[in-house]
Structures are given as C-alpha cells and as structure tokens.
C-alpha positions in Angstrom: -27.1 23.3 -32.6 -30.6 24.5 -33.1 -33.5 23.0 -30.7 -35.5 19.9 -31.3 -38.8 20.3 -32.8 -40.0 18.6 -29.9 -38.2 20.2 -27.5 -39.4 23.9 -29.2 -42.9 22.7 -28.8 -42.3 21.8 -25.3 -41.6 25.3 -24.6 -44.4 26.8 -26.5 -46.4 24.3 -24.3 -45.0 26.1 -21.3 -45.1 29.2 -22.9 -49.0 29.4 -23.4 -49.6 27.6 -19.8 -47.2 29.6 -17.6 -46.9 33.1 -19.2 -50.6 33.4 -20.7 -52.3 31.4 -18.1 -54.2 28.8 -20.8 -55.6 26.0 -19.7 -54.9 22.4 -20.9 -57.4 22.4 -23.0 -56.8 25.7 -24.5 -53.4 24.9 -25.4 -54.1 21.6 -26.8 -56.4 23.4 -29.1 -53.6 26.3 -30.1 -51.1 23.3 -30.7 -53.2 21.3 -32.5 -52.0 18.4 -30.4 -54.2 16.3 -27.8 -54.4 17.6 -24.2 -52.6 14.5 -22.7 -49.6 15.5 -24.9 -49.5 19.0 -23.2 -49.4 17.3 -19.5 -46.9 15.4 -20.7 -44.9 18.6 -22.1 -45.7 20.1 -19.3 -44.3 17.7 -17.2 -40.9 17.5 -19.5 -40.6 21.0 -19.3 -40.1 20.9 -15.4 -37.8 18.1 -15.9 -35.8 19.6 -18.4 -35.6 22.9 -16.6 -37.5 25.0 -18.9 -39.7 26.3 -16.1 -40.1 26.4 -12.4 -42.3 29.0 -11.3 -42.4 30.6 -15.0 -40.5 29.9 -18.2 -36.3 30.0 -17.9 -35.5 33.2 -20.5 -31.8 32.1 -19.4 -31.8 28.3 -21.0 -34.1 29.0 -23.5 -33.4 32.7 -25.0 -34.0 32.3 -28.7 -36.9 29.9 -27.7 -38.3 33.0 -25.5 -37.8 35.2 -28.5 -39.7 33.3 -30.6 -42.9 33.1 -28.5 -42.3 37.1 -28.2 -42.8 37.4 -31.9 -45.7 35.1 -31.9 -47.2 36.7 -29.9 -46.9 40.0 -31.3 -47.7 38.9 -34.6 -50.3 36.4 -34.5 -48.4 33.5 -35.9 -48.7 29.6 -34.7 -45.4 29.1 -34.5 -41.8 30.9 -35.0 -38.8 28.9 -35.2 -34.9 30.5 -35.1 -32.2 29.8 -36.6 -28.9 30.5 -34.3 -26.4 32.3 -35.7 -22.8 31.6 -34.9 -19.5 30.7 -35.5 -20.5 27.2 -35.2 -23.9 27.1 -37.0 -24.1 28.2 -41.0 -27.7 29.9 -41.3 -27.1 29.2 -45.4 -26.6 25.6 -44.6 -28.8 24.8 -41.4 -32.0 26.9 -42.3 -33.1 24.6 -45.4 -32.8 21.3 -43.1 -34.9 22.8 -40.0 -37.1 24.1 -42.3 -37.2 20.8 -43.9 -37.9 18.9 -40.6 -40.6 21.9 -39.8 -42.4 21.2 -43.1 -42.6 17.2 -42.3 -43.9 17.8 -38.9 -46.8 19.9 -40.2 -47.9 17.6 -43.0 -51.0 15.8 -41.7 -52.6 12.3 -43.3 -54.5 12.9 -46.3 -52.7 16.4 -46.5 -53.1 18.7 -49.6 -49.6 20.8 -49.7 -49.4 23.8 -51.9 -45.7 24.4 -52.7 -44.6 27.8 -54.1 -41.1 28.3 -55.6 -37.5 30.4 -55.9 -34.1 29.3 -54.2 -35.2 28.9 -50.7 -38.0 26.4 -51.5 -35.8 24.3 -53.9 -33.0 24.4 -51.4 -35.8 22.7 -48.6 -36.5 20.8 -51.2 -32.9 19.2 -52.0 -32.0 18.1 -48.2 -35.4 17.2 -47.3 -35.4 13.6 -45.5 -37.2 11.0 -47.6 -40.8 9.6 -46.2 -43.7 7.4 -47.0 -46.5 10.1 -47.0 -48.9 8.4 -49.5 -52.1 9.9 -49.8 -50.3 13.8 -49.5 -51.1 15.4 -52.7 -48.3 17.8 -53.4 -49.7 21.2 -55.8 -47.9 23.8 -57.7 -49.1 27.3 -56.2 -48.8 29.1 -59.3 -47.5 28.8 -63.1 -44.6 27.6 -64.6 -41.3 29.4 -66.2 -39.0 29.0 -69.2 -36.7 25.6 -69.0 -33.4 27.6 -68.7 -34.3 29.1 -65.0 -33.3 27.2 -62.2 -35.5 27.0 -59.3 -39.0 26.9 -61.7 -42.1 25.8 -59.9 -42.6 22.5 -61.2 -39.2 21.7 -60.3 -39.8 22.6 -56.4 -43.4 20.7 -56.4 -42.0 17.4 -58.4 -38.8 17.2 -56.0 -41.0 17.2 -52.9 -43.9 15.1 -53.8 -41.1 12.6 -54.9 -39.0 13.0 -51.2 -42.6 12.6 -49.3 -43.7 9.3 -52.0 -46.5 11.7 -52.4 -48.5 12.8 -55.5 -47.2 15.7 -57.2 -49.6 18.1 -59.4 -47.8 20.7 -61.6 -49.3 23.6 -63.2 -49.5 23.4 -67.2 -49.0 27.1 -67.7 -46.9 29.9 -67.7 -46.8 32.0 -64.8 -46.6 35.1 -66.7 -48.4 35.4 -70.4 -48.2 37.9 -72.9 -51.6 39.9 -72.2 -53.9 40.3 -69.8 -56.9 39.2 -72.6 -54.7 35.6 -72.4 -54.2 35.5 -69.2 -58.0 35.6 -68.2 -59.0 33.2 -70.9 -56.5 31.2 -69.7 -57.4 31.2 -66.4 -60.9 30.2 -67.5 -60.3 27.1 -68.6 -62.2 24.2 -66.8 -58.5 22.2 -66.2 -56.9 25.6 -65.1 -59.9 27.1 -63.4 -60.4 23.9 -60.8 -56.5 24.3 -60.1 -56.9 27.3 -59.2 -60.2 27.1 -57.0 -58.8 23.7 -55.3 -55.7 25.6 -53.4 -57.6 27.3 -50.5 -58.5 23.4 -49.7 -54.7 22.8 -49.1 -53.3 22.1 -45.7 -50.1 23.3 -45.3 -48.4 25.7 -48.3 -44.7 26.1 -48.3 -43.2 29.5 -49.7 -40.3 32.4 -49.4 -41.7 36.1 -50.3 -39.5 37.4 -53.0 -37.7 41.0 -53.3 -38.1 43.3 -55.9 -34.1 44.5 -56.2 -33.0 44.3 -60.2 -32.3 40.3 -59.9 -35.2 39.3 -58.1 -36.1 36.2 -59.3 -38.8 37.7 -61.5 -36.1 39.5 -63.2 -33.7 37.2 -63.7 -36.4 34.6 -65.4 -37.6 37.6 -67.9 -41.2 38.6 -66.4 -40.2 42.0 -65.5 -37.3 44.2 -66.9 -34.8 45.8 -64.1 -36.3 49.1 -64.9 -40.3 47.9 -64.7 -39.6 46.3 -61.4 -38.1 49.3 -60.1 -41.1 51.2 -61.2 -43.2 49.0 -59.5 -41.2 50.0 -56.4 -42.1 53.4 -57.0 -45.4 52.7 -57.0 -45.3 50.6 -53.6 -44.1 47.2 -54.5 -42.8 45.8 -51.8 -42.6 42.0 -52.3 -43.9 38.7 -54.4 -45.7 36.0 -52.9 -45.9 33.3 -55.6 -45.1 35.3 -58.3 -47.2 38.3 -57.8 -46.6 41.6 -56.3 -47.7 42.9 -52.9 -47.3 46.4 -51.5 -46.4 47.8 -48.2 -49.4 46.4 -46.7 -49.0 42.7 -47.6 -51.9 43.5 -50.6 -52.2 42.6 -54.2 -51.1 45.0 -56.3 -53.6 46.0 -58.8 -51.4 46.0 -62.1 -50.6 44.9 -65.3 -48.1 41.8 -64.4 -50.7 40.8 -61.8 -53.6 40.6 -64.0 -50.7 38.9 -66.5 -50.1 36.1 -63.7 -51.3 32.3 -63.5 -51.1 32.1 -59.9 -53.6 31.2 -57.2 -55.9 34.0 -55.5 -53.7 35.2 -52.8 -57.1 35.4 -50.5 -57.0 31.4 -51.7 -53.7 31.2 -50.5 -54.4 32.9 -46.8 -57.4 30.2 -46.4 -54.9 27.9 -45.9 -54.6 27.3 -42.5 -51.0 26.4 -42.4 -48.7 29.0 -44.1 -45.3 28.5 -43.7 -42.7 31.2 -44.7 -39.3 30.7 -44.9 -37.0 33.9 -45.3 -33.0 33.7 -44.7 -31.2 36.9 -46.4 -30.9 39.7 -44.3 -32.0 41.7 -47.6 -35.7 40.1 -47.3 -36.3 42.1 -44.5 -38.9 44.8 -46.1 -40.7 42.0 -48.1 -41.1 39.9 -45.2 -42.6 42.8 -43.3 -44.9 42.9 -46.2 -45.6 39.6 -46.4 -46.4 39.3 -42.3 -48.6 42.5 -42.5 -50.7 40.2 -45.2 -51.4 37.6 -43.2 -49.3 35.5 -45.3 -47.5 33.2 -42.3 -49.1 31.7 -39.4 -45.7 29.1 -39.5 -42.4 31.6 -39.7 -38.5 30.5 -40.3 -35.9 32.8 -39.6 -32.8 34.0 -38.4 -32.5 35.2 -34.8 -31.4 38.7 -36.0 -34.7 38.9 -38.7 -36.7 38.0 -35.3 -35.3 40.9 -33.4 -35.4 43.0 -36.8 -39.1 42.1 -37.3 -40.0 42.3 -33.6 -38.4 45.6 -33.5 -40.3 47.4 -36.5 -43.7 45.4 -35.5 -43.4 47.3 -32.2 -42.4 50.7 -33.1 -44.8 51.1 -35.8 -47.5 49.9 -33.2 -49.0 47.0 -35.4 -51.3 44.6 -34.5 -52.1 40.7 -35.1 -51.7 40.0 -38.7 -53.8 37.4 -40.8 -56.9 39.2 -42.1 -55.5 41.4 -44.6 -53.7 44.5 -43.5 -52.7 44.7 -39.9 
C-alpha cells in the first residue's frame, strides 16, 4: 500500500533536517506546518526507523525518490504511486490524489479546479467533508454537453464532495474568433473571473497531450490534423485548455488567443499547484509542464519519477517555477 500522508511528511521532515541540514525553523517554514510539529516528526521518524544517523534509503525507497526529485526540480512536495502486482496505479492514483488535494485545502481556501479524465476521476472517489467557506472555481471555459469530463462538471462535483461553494465559468472555452474571444473576455462578469484566479490557494489540474484524441480533439476545438501541426510547430502540452511548448510557455496562436481560460502567469501565482499525471504517455507534456513552473505539488508514478528525474538530469536543468528552467 502506498504511505500515509503523514507518514510521507514525516520523512520530508527528516529529509530537510538530516540530509540538508535545515533548522527547525526552516523546515517548519518549507512545510508550512508549525515548528513543534517538526520536533514531533522528528521525533516519530526515529521511532519509526526512518532515520538514525541519516534518512533509511532501505525502508523508505520511493519516499527517498521523491525528495530526490524535489529537490531537483523545485517542487514542495512529490508523492508516488507504487507500482505492483498488488497496487493498480489506474485505481489507487485518483484516491491518493484525492486525500493529497484535502490535506492542502486550508480554511477560507479559494481552489481553482481545471478539467479532463484525471481531475473528474479525483473528483468521483474523493471522501466527502465539511469545508464551508472553500470557494471552489472553474479555471477556464466550458465545452459542449455531449463531452464527458467538461469543466463545470469537475468544479460542481468537488465543491459538492467538500460542502463547498462551487463557481462555474459561463463560457465556452474555445469561441469562434479571436475578435469574440477578446470581447468576451472583456466583459465585467468574465473579466473579474478571470483576474480573481491568481488569488486561489491551491489549483488542481492534469497537463494534457497533443496525440490525435487529446481531449481537445475529441471535444471538437482542434481537428487531428491542426493539433498535429501545432506539434510541428512545438506544442508540447495543454494546461487548462491552452497549448504550451517545449519550455512549459504559452503558445502564441490562434486557438490560444481563441481560449476563455485564466492567464497561465495567473495560474503560476498560485502558490499551490498540484499536478496529477498517471499515463506513461504524458511523459513529454509533463516535462513541459514542470519546465513552466506549473507544479510545486506533483502526483505520479514511481516509473514517471525516475523518467522525469532522469531527463531533468541529463539535460542539466535547473529549479523550475519562474517560467522556463
């Protein structure tokens, strides 16, 4: 079975005291937690054999590979998912995401919530809670009735398991011109939408791919053979419905400027980003996405982890978060 939460932040408690010689108060601040919570931590993690004279790589493997790919990347926090013959990566992922996504909401929280299979599966197993006051926003426009997974289907399904209010997005994510789409996003009810999502808390989102039925295929905002030409041209991935290259940037083209989404500089304001990526063939737009800045809260697989780790360290990157890396 995959770790406890609190046994995972145990370990990055460890982690930032042992290996990178913090202080308390240092990693009280990194954690976000109060500094009698990491002398306890600290305390469990001797108990519980997680350190002695450093952190146990032996007990704790995927837990050590995790705080390797923090590290390298930047991020807050990484959490695995094991896969074996016992544990299902398709069915487990969406529930530790799921009990990720609660720990991270905060009182009074704003949540932006993006959308696509990953998100609504989250959605569907998430436990129920009592989390009045926790607005819950749609990060970007809506789609046409028959497509499953839409937007406003992923926001209203996770303000209603958190008893939390839910604000969907009155528009399409994709309109007909660009002269529509910038009227549109002018609008006074549209525009404070829009300039209210850098204020959220926490954001929840998958990055998309851009193979034929990528979800912005299969719901009609980009023919098979335009999405493929976008590839050309350096598409890489889509983060709330808009294209990124290579680099994790916005693409500068037409179905962008097309798109009712937020600002993706809105969306890396928020100081809790969490990405969620399970198929082994998200692997490129995850790269993307990391190089962006777009995650500082990352779900995987063990084998993406290694993947990642592997291609941040031969390509010699650095910390991501402030645009390209």
């Amino acid at each position: 079975m995959p770790p406890r939460a609190t046994d995972q932040l145990i370990h990055r408690a460890a982690w930032l005291y042992y290996a990178h010689g913090l202080r308390q108060d240092e990693v009280a601040d990194r954690l976000d937690i109060s500094r009698a919570s990491v002398t306890l931590y600290l305390r469990k993690a001797r108990e519980m054999g997680m350190v002695t004279i450093a952190t146990s790589t032996e007990l704790f493997s995927h837990d050590v590979l995790a705080r390797e790919v923090e590290d390298a990347i930047g991020l807050t926090s990484a959490w695995l998912v094991p896969e074996d013959k016992v544990i299902d990566p398709a069915a487990e992922m969406p529930v530790v995401a799921a009990s990720i996504f609660l720990e991270l909401i905060n009182k009074g929280d704003r949540v932006g919530v993006a959308w696509g299979r990953t998100v609504y599966n989250i959605a569907d197993v998430m436990p129920f809670a009592d989390l009045r006051g926790v607005t819950v926003v749609q990060l970007c426009g809506n789609l046409g009735a028959p497509y499953s997974y839409r937007p406003d289907q992923c926001t209203t399904e996770i303000a209603r398991r958190l008893n939390a209010e839910g604000i969907n997005f009155y528009a399409p994510l994709v309109l007909s011109s660009e002269r529509l789409a910038q009227e549109l996003r002018g609008e006074p009810v549209i525009k404070e939408q829009l300039g209210t999502i850098s204020d959220c808390g926490l954001a929840l989102y998958s990055v998309g791919g851009i193979e034929d039925d990528s979800h912005l295929v299969k719901c009609g905002a980009l023919s098979s053979a335009d999405m493929h030409a976008m590839g050309e041209k350096g598409a890489a991935g889509v983060i709330a419905g808009q294209l990124i290259d290579r680099d994790g940037q916005w693409m500068d083209c037409e179905h962008n400027r097309r798109c009712i989404s937020a600002d993706l500089d809105s969306i890396r304001a928020i100081k809790k980003r969490m990405l969620v990526v399970q198929e082994d063939s998200k692997f490129e737009p995850l790269m993307a996405a990391l190089k962006g800045g777009f995650a500082s809260h990352l779900v995987v697989t063990e084998s993406m982890a290694r993947r990642v780790l592997d291609r941040w360290s031969r390509e010699g990157l650095g910390k991501s978060g402030s645009g390209k890396a």
